[in-house]
Structures are given as C-alpha cells and as structure tokens.
PDB file of N, CA, C and O in Angstrom:
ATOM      1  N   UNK A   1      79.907  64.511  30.558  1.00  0.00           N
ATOM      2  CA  UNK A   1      79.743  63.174  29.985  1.00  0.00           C
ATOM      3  C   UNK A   1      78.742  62.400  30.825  1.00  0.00           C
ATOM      4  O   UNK A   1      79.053  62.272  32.009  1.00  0.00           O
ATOM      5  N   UNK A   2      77.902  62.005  30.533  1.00  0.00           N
ATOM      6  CA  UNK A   2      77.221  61.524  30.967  1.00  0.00           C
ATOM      7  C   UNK A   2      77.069  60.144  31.095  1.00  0.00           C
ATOM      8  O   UNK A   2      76.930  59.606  29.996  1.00  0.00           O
ATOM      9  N   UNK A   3      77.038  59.153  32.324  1.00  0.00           N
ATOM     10  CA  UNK A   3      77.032  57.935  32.884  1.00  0.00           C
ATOM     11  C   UNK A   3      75.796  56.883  32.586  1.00  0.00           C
ATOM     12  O   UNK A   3      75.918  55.689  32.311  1.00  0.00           O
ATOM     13  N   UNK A   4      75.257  57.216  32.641  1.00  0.00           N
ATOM     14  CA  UNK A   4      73.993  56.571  31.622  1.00  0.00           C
ATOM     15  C   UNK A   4      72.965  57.111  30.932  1.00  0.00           C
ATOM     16  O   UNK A   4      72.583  58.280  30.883  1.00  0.00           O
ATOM     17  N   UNK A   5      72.500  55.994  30.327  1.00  0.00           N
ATOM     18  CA  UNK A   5      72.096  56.754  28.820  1.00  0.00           C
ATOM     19  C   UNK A   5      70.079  56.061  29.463  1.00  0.00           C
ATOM     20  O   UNK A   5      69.561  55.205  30.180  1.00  0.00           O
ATOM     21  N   UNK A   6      69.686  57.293  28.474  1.00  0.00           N
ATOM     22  CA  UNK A   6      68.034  57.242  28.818  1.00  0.00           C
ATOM     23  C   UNK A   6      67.703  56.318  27.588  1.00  0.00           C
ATOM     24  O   UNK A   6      68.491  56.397  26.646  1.00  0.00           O
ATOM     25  N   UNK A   7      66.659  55.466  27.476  1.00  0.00           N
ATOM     26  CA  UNK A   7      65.864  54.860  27.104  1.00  0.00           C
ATOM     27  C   UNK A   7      66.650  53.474  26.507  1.00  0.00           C
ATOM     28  O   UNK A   7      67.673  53.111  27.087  1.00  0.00           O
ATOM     29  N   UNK A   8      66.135  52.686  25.302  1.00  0.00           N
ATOM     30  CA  UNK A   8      66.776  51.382  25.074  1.00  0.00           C
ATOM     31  C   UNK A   8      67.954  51.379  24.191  1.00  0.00           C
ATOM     32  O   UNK A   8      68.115  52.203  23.291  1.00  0.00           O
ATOM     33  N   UNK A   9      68.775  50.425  24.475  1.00  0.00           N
ATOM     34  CA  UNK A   9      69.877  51.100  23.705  1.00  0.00           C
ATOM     35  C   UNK A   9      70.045  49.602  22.468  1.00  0.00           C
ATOM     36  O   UNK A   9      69.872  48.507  23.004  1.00  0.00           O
ATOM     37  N   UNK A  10      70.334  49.587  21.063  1.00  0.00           N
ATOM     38  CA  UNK A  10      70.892  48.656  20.285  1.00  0.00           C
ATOM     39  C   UNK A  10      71.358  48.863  18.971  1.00  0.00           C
ATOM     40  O   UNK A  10      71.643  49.899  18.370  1.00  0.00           O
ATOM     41  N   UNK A  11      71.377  47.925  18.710  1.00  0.00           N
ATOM     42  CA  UNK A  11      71.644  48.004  16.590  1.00  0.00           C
ATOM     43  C   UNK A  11      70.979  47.578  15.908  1.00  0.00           C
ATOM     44  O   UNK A  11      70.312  46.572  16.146  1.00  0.00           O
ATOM     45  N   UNK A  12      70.956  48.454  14.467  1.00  0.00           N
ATOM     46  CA  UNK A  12      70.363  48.725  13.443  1.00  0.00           C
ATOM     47  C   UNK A  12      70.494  47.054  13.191  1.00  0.00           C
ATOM     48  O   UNK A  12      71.411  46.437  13.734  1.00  0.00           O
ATOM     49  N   UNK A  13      69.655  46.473  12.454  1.00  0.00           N
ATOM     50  CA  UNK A  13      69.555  45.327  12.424  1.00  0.00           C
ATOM     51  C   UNK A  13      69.120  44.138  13.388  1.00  0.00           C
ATOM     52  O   UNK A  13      68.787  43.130  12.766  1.00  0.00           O
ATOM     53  N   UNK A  14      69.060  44.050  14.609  1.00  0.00           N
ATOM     54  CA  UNK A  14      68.774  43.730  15.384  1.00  0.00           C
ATOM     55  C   UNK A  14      66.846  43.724  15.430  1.00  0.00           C
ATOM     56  O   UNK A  14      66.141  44.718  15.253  1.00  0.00           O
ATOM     57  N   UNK A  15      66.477  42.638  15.651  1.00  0.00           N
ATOM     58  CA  UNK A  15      64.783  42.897  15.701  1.00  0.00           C
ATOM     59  C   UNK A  15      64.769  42.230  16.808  1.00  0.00           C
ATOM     60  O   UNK A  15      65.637  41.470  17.238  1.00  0.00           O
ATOM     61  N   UNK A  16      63.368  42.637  17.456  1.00  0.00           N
ATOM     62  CA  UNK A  16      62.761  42.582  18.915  1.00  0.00           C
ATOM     63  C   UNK A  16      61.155  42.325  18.723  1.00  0.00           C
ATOM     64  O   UNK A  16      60.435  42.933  17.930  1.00  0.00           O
ATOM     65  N   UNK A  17      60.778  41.348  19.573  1.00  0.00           N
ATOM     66  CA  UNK A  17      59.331  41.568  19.789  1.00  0.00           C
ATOM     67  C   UNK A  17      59.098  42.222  21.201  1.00  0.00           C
ATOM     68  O   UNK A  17      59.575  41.892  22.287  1.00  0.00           O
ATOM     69  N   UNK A  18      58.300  43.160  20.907  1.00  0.00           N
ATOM     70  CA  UNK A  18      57.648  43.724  22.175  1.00  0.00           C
ATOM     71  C   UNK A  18      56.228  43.402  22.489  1.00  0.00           C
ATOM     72  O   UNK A  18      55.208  43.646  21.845  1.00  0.00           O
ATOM     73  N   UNK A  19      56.408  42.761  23.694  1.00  0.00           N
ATOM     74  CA  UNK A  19      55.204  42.230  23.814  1.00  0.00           C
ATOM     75  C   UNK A  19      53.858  42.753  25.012  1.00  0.00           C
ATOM     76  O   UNK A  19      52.937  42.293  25.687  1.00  0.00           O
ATOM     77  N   UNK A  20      54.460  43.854  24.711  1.00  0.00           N
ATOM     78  CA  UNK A  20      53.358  45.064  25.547  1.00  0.00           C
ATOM     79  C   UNK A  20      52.481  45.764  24.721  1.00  0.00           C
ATOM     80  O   UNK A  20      51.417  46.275  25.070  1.00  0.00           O
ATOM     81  N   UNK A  21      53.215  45.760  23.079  1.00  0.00           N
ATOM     82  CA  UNK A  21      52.651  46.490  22.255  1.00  0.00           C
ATOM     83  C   UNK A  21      52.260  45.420  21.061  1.00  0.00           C
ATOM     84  O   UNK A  21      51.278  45.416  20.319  1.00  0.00           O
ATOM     85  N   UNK A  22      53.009  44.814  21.115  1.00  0.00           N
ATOM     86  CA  UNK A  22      52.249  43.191  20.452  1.00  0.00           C
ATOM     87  C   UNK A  22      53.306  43.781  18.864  1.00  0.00           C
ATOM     88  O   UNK A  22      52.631  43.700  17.838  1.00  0.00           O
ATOM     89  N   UNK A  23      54.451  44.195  18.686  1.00  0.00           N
ATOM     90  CA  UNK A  23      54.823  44.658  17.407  1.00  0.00           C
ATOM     91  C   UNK A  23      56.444  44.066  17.489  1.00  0.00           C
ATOM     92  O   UNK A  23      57.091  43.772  18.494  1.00  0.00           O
ATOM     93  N   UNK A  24      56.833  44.009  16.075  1.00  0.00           N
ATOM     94  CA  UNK A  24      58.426  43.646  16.027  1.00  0.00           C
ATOM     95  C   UNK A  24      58.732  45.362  15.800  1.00  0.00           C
ATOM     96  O   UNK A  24      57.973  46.237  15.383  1.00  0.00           O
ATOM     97  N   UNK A  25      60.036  45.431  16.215  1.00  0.00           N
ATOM     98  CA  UNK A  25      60.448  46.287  16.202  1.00  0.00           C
ATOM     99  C   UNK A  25      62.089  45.969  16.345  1.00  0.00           C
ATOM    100  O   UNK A  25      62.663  45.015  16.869  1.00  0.00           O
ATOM    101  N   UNK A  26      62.767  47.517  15.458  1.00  0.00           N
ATOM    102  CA  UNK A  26      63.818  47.425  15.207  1.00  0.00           C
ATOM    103  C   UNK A  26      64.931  47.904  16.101  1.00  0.00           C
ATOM    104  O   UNK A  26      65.056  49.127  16.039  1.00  0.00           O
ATOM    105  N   UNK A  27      65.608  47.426  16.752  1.00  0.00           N
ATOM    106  CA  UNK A  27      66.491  48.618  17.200  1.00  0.00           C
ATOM    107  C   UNK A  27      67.000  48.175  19.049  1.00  0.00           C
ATOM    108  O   UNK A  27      67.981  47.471  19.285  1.00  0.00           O
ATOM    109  N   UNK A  28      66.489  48.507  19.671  1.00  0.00           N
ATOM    110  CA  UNK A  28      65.015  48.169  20.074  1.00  0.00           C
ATOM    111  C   UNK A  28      64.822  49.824  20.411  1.00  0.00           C
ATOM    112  O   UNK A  28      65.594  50.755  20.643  1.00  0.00           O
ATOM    113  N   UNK A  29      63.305  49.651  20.302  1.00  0.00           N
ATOM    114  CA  UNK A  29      62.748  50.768  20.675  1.00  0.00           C
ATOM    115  C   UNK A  29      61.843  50.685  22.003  1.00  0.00           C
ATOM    116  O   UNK A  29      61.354  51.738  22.412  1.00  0.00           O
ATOM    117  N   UNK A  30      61.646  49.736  22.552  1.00  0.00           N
ATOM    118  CA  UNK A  30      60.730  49.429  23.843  1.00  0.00           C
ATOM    119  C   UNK A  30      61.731  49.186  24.752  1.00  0.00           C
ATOM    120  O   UNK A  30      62.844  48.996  24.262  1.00  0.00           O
ATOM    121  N   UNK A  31      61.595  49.130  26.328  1.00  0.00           N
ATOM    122  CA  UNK A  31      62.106  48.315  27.752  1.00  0.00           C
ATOM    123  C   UNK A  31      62.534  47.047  27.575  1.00  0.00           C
ATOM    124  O   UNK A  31      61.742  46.290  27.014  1.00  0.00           O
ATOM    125  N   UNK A  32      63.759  46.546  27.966  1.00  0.00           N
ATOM    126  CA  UNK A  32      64.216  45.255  28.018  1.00  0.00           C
ATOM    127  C   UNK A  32      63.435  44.284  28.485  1.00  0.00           C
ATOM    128  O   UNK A  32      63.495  43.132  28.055  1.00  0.00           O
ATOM    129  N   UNK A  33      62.301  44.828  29.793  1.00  0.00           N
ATOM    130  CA  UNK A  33      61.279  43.931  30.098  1.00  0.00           C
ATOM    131  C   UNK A  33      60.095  43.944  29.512  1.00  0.00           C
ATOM    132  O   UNK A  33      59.218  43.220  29.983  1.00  0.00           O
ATOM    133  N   UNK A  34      59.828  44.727  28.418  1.00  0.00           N
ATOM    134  CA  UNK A  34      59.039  44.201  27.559  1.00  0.00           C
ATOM    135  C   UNK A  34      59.428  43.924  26.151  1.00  0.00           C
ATOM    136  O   UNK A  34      58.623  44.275  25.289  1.00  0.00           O
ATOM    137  N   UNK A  35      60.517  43.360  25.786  1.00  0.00           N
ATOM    138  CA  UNK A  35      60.417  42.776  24.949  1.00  0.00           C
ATOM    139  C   UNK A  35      61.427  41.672  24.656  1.00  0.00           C
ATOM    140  O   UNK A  35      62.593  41.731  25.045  1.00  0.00           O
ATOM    141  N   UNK A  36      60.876  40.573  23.887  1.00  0.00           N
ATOM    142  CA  UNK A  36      61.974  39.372  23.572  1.00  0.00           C
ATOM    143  C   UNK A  36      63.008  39.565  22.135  1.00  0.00           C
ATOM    144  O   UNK A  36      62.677  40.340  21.238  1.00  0.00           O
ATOM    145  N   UNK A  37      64.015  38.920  22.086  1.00  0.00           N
ATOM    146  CA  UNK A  37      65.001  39.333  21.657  1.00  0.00           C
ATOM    147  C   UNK A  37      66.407  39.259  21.899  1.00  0.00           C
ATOM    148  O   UNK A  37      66.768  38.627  22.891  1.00  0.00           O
ATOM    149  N   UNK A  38      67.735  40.090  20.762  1.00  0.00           N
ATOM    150  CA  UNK A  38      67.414  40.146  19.741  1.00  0.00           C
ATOM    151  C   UNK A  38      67.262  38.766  18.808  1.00  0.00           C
ATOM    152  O   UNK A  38      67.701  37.717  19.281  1.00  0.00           O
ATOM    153  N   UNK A  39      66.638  38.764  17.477  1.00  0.00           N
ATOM    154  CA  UNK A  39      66.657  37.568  16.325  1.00  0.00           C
ATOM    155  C   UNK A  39      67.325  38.502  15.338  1.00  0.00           C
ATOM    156  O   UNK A  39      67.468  39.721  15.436  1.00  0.00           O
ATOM    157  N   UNK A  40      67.835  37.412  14.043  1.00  0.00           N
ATOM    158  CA  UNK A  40      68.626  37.918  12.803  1.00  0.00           C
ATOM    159  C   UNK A  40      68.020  38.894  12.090  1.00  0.00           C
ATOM    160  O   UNK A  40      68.545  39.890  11.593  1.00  0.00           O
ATOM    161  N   UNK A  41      66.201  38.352  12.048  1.00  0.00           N
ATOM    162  CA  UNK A  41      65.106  38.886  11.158  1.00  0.00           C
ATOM    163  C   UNK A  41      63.607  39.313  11.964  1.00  0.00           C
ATOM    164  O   UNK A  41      63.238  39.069  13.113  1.00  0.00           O
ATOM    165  N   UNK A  42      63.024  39.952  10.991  1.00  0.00           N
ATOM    166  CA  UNK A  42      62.004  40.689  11.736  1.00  0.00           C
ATOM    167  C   UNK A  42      60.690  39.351  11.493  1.00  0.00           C
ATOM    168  O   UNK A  42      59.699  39.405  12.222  1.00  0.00           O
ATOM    169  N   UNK A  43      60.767  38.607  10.803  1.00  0.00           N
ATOM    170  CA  UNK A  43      60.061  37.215  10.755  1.00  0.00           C
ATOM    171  C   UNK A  43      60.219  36.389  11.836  1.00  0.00           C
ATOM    172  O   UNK A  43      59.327  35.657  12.264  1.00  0.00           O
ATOM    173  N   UNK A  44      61.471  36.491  12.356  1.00  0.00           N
ATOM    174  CA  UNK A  44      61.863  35.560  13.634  1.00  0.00           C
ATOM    175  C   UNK A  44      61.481  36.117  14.500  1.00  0.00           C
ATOM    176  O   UNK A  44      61.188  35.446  15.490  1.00  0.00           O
ATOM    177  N   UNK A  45      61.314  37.478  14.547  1.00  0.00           N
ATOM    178  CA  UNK A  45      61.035  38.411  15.434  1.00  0.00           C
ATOM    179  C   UNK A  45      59.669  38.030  15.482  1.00  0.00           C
ATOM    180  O   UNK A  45      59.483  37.215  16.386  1.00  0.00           O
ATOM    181  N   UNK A  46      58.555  38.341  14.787  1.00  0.00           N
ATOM    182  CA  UNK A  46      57.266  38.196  14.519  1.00  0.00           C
ATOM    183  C   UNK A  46      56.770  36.917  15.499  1.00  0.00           C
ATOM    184  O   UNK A  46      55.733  37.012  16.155  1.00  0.00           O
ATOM    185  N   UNK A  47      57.578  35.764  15.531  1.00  0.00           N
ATOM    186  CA  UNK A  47      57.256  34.391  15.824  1.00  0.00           C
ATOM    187  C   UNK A  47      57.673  34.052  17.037  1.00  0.00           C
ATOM    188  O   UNK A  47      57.815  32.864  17.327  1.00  0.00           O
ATOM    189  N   UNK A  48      57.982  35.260  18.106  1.00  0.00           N
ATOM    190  CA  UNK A  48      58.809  35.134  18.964  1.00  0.00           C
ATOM    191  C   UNK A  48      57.717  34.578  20.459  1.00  0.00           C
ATOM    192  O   UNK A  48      58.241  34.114  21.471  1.00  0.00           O
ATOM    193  N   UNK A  49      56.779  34.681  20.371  1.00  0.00           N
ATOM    194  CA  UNK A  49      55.810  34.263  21.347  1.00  0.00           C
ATOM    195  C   UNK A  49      55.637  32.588  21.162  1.00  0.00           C
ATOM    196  O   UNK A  49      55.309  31.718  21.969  1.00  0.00           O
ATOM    197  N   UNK A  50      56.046  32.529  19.580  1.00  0.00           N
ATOM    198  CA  UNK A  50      55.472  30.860  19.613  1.00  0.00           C
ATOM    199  C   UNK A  50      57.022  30.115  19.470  1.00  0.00           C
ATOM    200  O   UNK A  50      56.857  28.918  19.235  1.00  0.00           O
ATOM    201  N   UNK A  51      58.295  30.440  19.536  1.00  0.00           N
ATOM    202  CA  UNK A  51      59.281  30.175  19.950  1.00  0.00           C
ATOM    203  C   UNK A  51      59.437  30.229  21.519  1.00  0.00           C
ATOM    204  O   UNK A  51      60.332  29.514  21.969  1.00  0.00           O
ATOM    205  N   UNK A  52      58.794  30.877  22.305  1.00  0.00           N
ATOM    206  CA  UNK A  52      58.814  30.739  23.866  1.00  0.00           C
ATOM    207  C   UNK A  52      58.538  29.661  23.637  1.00  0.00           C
ATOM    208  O   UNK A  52      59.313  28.706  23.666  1.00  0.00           O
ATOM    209  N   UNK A  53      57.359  29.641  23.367  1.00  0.00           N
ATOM    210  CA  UNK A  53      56.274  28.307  23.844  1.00  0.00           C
ATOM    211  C   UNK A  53      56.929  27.218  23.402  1.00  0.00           C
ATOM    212  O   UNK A  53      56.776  26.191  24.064  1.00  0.00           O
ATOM    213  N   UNK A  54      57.627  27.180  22.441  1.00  0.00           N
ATOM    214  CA  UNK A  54      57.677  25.775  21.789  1.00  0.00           C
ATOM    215  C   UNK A  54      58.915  25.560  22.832  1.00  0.00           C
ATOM    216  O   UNK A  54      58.891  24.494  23.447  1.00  0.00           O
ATOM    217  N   UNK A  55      60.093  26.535  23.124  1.00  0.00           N
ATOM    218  CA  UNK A  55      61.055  26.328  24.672  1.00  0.00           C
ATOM    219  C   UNK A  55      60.793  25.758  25.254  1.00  0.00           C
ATOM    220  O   UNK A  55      61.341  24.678  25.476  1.00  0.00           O
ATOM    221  N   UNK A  56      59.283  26.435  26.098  1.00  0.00           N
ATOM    222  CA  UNK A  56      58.416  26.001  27.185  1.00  0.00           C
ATOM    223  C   UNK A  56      58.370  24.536  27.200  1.00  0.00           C
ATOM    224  O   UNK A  56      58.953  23.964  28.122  1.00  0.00           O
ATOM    225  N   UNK A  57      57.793  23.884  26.356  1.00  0.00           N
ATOM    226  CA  UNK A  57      57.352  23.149  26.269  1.00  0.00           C
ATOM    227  C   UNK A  57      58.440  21.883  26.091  1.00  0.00           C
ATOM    228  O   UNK A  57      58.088  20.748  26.414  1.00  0.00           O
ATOM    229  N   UNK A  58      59.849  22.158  25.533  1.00  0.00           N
ATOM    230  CA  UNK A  58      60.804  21.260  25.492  1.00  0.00           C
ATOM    231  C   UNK A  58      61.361  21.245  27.025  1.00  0.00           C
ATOM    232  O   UNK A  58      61.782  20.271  27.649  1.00  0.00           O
ATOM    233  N   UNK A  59      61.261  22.426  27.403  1.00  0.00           N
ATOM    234  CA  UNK A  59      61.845  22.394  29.094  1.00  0.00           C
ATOM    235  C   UNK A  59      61.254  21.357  30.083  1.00  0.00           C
ATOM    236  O   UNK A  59      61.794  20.622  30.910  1.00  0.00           O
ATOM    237  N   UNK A  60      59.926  21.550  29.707  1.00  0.00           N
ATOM    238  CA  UNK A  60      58.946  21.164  30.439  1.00  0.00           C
ATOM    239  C   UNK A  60      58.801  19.318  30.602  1.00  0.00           C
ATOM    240  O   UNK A  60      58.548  18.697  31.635  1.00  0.00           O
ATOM    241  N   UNK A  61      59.075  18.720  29.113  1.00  0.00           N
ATOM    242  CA  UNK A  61      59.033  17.532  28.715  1.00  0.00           C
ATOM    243  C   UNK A  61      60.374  17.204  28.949  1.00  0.00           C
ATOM    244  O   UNK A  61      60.578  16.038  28.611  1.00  0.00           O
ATOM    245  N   UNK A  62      61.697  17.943  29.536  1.00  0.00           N
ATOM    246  CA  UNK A  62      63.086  17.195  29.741  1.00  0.00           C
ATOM    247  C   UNK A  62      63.564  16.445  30.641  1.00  0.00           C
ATOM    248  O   UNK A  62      63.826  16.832  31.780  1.00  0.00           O
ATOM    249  N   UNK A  63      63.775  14.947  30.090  1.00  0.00           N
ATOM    250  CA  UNK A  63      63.793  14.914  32.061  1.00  0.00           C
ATOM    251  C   UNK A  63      64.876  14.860  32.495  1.00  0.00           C
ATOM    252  O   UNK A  63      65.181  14.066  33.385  1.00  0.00           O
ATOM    253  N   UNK A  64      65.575  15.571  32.041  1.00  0.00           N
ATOM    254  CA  UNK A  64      66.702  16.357  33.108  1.00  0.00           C
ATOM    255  C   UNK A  64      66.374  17.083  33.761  1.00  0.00           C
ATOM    256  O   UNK A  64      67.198  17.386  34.624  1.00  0.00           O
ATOM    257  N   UNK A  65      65.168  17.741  33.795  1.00  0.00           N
ATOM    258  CA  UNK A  65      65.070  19.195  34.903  1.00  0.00           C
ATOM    259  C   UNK A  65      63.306  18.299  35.452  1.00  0.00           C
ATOM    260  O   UNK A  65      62.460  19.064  35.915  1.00  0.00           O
ATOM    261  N   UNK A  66      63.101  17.457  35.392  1.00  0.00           N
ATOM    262  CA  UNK A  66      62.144  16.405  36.363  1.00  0.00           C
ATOM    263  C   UNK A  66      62.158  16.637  37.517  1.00  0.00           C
ATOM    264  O   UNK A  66      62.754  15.771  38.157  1.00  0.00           O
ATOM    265  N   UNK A  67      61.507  17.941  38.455  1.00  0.00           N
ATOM    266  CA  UNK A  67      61.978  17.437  40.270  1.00  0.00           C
ATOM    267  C   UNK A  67      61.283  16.828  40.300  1.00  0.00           C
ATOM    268  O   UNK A  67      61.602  16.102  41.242  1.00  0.00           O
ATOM    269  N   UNK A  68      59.929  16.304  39.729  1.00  0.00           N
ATOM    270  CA  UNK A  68      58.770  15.206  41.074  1.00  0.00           C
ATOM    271  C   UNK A  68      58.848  13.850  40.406  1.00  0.00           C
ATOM    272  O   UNK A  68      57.782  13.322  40.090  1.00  0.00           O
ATOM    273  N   UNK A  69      60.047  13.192  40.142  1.00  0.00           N
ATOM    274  CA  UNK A  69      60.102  12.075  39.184  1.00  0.00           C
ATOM    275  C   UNK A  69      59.993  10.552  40.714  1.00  0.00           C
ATOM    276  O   UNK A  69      60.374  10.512  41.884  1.00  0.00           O
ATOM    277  N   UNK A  70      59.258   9.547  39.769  1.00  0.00           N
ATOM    278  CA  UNK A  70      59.014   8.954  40.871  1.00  0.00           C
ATOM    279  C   UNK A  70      59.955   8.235  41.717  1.00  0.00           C
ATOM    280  O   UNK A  70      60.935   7.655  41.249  1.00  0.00           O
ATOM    281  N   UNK A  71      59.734   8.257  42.681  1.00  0.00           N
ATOM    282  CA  UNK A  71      61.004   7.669  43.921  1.00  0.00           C
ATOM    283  C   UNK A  71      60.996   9.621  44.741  1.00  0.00           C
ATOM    284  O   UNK A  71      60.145   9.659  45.630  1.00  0.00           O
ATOM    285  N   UNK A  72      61.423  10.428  44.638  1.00  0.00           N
ATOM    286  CA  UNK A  72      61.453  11.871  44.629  1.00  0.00           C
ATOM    287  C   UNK A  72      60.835  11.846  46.012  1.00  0.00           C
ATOM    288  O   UNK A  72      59.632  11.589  45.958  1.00  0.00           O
ATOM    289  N   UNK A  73      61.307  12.039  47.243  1.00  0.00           N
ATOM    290  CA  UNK A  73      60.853  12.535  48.097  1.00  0.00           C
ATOM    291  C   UNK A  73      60.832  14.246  48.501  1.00  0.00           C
ATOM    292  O   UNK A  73      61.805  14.947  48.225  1.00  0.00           O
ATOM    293  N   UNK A  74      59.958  14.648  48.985  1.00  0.00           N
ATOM    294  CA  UNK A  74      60.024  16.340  49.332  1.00  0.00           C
ATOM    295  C   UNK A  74      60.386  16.604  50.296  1.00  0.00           C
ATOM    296  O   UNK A  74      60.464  17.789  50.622  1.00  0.00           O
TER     297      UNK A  74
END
C-alpha cells in the first residue's frame, strides 16, 4: 500500500487555472504551485488571473491591513 500518491490529486468537476501553462484545466492535472483554484466552472476558472487582481487590489485599498497609515512610526 502505498503512502503517497504521485502527481496531483482531485475531482471530476473541480476546475483549475494553471498558470505555467496559461490553460483551465480539469481535475487538476498540473502542481498545486502552479495553479489557482478549485472554482465551480471552467469560466471562473478561465478568469482566475483577473480575480487575483481584483483581490489584490481590494487588499491593497483596506484599511484594515494599512501598516504606513499616518501617525505610524517604524
């Protein structure tokens, strides 16, 4: 019996963007570190670079997570 298993492991339904190979994919079929994931659909999947960003960008503008807000000494 064997203790671990070779390559990526998931479910049928499950979509992934891999972003080494620039493709959605099902399953997953790529490395956990290259790809984002899982979404419901392979459309969500598709859009998954501009869902970072749009993250990014709410993180970025929160100011709850503000360290250099003014008064803020280092």
């Amino acid at each position: 019996m064997a203790l671990f298993r070779k390559g990526p492991v998931g479910k049928p339904g499950e979509w992934y963007y891999c972003v080494k190979h620039h493709k959605v994919e099902e399953g997953p079929e790529c490395r956990a570190a290259d790809r984002l994931g899982p979404y419901a659909t392979p459309a969500e999947a598709g859009r998954a670079l501009e869902t970072a960003q749009e993250r990014n960008a709410q993180w970025q503008n929160d100011p709850r997570w503000q360290d250099d807000a003014p008064g803020d000494s280092a």
